[in-house]
N, C-alpha and C positions, 0 to 999 in steps of 0.2 A: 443407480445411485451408489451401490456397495461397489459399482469398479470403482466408478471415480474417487470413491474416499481410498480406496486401496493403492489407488495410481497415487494421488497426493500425497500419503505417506510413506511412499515407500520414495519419490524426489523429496520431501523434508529430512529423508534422511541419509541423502547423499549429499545434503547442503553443508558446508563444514559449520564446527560448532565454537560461531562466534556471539558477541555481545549484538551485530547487527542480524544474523541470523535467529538468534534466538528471540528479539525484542519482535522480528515481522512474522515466527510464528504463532501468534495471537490471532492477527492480521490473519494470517492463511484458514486459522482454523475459524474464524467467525466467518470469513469469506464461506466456505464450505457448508457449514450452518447456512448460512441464508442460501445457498444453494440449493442447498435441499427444502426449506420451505417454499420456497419460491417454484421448484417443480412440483412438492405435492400438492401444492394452493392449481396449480396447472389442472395438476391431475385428478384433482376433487372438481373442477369446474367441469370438465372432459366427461365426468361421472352422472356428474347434476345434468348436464347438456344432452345426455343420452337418456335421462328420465324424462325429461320438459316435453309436456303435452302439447303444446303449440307455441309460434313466434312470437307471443308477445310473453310468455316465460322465459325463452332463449335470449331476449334482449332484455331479460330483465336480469336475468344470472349474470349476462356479458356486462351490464353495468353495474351491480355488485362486486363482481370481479374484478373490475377496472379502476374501480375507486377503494375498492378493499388493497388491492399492488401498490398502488400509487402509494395510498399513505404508508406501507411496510416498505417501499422501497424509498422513500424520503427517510422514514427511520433507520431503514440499514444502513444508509450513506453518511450519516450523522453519528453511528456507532461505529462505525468502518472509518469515518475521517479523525474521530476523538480518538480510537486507537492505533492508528497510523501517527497521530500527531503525536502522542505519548511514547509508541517506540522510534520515532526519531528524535526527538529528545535525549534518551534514556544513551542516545552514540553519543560519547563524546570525542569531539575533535583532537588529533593529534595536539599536543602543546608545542608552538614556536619557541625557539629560544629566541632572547632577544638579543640584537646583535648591533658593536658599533659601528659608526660609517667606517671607520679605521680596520675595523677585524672583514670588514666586506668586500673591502677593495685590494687587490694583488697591488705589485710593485709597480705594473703597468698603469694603472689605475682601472682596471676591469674588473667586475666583480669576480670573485672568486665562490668557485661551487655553481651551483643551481641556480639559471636565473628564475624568478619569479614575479608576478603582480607584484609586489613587495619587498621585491630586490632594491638595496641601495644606488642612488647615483653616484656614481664616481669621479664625475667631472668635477674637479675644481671652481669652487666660486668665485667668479669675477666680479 
């Protein structure tokens, strides 16, 4: 568990430091958190499962187990999608200028610059 948080933070910190990078380390580090729950819940079960006196204890731990995940991992998905939702938010989009059909179009009647989704038509209206 102590490599993996060491390997994640040692790539967070070759990420450059931007408003999109910064806003999905939240994101990384709640990820990492439930990580680790998620194997020690493992590894507590692994634990119990080596004390369990007979099979109808072992299938009782395994469905314990299975329904104790389930709902922690419905909750982490919900806390994981709230905070993904909030740091794409949080970018904001380049701003377009806006632009007239006249400033868009060359002498030719081509758009001039970059074409785009959003590029002016430059044909003449018949």
């Amino acid at each position: 568990m102590d490599a993996m948080t060491q390997a994640m933070g040692i790539w967070s910190k070759t990420m450059p430091a931007n408003e999109m990078a910064s806003g999905f380390k939240g994101v990384q580090d709640l990820a990492i958190k439930f990580a680790k729950q998620n194997a020690e819940a493992g590894f507590a079960l692994a634990s119990d499962l080596a004390k369990a006196k007979d099979m109808q204890e072992v299938l009782a731990l395994q469905g314990r187990y299975v329904q104790a995940q389930m709902q922690a991992h419905a909750r982490q998905a919900q806390e994981l999608g709230r905070l993904i939702a909030q740091a794409a938010q949080s970018i904001r989009p380049p701003r377009l200028e806006p632009r007239s059909r006249a400033d868009a179009c060359n002498q030719e009647g081509a758009p001039s610059g970059s074409l785009s989704p959003l590029a002016v038509s430059c044909r003449p209206h018949t």
